[in-house]
C-alpha positions in Angstrom: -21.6 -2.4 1.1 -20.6 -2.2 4.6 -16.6 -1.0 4.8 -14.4 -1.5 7.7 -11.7 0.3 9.2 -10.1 -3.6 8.6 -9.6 -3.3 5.3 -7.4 -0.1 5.8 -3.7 -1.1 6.1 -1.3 1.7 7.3 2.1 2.5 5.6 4.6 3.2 7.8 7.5 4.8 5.2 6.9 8.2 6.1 8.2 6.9 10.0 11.3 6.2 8.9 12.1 8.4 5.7 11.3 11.5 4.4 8.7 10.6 1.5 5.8 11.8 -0.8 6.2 14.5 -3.1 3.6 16.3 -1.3 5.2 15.9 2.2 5.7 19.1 3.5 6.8 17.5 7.0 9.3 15.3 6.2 9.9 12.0 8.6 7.8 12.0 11.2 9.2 12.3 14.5 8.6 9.6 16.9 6.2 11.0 19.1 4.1 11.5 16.4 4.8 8.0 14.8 3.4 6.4 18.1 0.2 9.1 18.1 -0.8 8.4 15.0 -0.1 4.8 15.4 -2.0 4.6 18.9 -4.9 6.0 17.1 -5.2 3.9 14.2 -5.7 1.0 16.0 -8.3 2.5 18.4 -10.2 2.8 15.0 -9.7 -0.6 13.9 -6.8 -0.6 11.8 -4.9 -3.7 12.8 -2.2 -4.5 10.1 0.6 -2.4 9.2 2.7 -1.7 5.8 6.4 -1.7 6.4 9.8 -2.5 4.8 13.4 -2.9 5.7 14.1 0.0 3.4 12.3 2.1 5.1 14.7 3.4 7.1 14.7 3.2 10.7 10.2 2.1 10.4 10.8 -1.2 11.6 12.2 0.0 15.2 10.0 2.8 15.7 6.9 -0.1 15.5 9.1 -2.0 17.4 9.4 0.3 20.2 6.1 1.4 19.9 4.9 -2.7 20.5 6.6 -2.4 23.6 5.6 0.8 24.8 2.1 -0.4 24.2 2.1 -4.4 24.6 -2.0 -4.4 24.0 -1.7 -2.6 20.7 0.1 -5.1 18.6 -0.3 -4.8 14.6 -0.4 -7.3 11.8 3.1 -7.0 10.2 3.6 -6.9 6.4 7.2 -5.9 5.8 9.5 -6.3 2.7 12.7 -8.4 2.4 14.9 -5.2 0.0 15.9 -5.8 -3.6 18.6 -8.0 -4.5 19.2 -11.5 -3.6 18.4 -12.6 -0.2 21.3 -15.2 1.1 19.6 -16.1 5.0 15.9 -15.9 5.1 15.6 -17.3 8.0 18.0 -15.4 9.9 16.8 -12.1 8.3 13.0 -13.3 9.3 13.9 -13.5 12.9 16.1 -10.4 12.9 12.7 -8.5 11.5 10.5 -10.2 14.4 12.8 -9.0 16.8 12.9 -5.5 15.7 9.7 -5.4 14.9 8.6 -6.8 18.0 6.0 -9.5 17.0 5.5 -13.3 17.1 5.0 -13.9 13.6 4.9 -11.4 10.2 1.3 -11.6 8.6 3.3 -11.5 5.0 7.0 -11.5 3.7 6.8 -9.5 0.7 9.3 -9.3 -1.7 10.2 -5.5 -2.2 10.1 -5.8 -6.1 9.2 -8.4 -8.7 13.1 -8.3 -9.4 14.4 -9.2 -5.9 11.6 -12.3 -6.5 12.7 -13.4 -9.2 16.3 -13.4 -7.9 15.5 -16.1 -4.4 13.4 -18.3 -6.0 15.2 -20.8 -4.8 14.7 -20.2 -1.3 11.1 -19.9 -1.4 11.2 -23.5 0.5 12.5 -21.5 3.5 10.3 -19.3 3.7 7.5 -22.4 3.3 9.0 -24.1 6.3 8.6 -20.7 8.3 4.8 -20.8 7.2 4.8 -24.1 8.4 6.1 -23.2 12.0 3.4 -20.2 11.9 6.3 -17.9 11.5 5.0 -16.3 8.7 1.3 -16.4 7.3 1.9 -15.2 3.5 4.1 -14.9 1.1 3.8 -11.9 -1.5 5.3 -9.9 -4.1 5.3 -6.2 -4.4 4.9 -5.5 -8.4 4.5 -2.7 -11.0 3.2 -4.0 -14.0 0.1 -6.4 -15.4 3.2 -8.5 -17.1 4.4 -9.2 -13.3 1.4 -9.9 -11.9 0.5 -12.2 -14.9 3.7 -13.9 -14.2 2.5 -14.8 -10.3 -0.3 -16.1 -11.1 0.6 -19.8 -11.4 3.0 -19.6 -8.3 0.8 -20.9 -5.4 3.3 -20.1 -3.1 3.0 -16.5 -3.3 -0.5 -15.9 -2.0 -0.5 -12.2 -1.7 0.0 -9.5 -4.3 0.4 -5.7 -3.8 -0.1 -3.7 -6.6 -1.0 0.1 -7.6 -4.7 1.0 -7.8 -5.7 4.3 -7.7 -8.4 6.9 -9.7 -5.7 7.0 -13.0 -4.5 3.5 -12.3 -7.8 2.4 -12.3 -10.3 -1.0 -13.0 -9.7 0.4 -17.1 -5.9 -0.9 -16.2 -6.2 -3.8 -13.6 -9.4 -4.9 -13.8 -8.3 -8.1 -15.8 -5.8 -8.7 -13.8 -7.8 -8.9 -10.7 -10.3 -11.0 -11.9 -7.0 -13.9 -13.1 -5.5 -13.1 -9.5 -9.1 -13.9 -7.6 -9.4 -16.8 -10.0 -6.0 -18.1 -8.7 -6.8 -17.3 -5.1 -4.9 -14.9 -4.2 -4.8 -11.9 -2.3 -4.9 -8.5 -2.9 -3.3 -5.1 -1.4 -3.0 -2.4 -3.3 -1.0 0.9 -3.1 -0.4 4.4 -4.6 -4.3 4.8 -3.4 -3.1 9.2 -4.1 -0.6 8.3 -6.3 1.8 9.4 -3.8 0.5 12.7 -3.3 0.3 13.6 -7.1 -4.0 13.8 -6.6 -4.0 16.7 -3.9 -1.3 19.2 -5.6 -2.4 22.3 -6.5 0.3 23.7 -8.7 1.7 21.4 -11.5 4.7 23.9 -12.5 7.2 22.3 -10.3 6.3 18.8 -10.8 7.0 17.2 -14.4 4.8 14.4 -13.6 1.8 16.4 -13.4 2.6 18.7 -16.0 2.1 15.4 -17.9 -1.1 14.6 -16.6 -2.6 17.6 -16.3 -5.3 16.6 -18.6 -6.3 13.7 -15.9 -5.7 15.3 -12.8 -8.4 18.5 -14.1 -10.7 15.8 -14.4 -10.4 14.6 -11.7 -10.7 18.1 -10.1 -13.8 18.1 -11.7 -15.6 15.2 -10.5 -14.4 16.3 -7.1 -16.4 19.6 -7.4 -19.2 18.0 -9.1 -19.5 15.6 -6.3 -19.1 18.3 -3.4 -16.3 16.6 -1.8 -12.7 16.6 -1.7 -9.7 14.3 -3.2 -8.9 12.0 0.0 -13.1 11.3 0.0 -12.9 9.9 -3.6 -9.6 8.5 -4.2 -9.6 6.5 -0.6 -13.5 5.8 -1.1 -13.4 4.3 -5.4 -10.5 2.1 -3.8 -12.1 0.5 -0.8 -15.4 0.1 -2.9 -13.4 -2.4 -5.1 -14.7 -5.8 -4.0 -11.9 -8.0 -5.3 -9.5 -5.7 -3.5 -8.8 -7.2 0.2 -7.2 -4.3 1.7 -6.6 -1.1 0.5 -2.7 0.3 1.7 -2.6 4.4 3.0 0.0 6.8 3.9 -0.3 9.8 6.4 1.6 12.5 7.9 -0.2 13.0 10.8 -3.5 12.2 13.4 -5.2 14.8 11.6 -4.5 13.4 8.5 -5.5 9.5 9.4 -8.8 10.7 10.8 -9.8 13.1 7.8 -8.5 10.4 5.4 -11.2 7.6 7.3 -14.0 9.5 6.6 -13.9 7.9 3.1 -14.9 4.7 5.0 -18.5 6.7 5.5 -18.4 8.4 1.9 -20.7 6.6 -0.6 -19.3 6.9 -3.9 -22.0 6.7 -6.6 -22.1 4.1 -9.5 -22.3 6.7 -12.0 -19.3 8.3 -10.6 -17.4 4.9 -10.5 -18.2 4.4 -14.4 -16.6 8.3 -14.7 -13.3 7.3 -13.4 -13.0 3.9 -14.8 -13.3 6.2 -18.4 -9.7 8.1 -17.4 -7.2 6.1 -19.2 -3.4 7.3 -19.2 -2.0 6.5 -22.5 1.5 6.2 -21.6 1.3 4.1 -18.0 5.2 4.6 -17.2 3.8 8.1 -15.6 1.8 6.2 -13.1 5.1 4.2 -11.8 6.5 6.0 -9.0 9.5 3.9 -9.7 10.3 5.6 -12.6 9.6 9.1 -11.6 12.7 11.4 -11.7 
């Protein structure tokens, strides 16, 4: 299978809040922002992951589009939870900031905040129409919500969690009823947000719980001769019925050691390995519900 840098979308949270349990760094300054941003799309990464909750993310691309007005991303940003009262308004406020033409997708932060503007759903339709906006989608947690999408044709694009523990032995059924239905795929949570590459558990309660999981994984690792970033990134992007496959850095250093998963062939053998993890109780692989 031949990969592409394409099917890499970069997050953008960690521009505009402190985030990740393993984020030593904290927000990234805005220097940094635009390095790491200037090279990602000389490798090819053209689309990027953002959100209005994520704090001030939307202006730092913004000002980074005009700094750089032949380096314009693919926009997918998130309307936040709760009911939404002026799409339009709140979609031309976001390509403003942002500074773009049109948002690739308007995602819905959560299956709740979905739920709650159904109704104006036909707005957002009659942006599509004007080329505004080119896909609807829904950010979700659970099988349950994405089941519940399936028959809406008007959401074309779903971003879920997919990772080594939340793995094809959780979503695979899923996937298959979402390419049936034609839509979309992104998926998230690719290192769990940072859980895969800790080293001591004792501080972390989440880990403690998974210990079991993340020694195994440890273990393929060595097996294998590589390290985490090589086979979490590289089991995601191998997925075919995933169309793009959502990552998080700190740092240039980080964005270029994470792509060398794009050149990392992970083996058959090793896929049918990590499809045998199951998690028995699954609310431990919802960073929602961390504490």
């Amino acid at each position: 299978m031949i990969r592409s840098t394409k099917k890499i979308v970069l997050g953008t949270v960690q521009m505009g809040l402190d985030y990740g349990i393993n984020n030593e760094t904290g927000k990234i300054d805005f220097e940094s922002s635009c390095q790491i941003l200037s090279k990602a799309f000389k490798l090819g990464i053209d689309t990027l992951d953002t959100a209005e909750a994520y704090g001030n993310a939307h202006q730092v691309i913004g000002d980074f589009h005009k700094l750089n007005p032949n380096s314009i991303f693919n926009i997918i940003t998130k309307v936040p939870h709760g009911k939404i009262h002026d799409f339009e308004s709140k979609v031309y406020d976001y390509l403003k900031e942002l500074n773009v033409d049109f948002l690739e997708v308007l995602m819905f932060h959560s299956f709740d905040s979905y739920l709650s503007s159904k109704e104006s759903i036909s707005v957002l339709n009659n942006l599509k129409k004007q080329g505004i906006i080119n896909h609807i989608g829904v950010s979700v947690y659970t099988n349950e919500q994405i089941e519940a999408l399936l028959l809406d044709n008007n959401i074309t694009v779903v971003q879920m969690p997919f990772n080594l523990l939340d793995n094809v032995s959780v979503r695979g059924e899923v996937m298959i009823a979402m390419k049936k239905h034609g839509k979309i795929i992104h998926t998230r949570s690719s290192f769990l947000q940072g859980l895969f590459f800790k080293e001591n558990y004792d501080d972390n309660t989440i880990a403690q719980q998974l210990t079991s999981e993340l020694n195994s994984i440890k273990k393929i690792v060595k097996a294998q001769n590589t390290n985490i970033s090589n086979l979490a990134l590289s089991y995601c992007l191998n997925e075919v019925l995933i169309d793009q496959v959502l990552i998080g850095v700190d740092s240039e250093e980080q964005l270029i050691d994470n792509l060398k998963a794009i050149n990392y062939k992970i083996g058959d053998d090793v896929i049918v390995e990590i499809n045998s993890l199951k998690v028995k109780k699954l609310d431990l692989l919802n960073p929602s519900l961390w504490k």
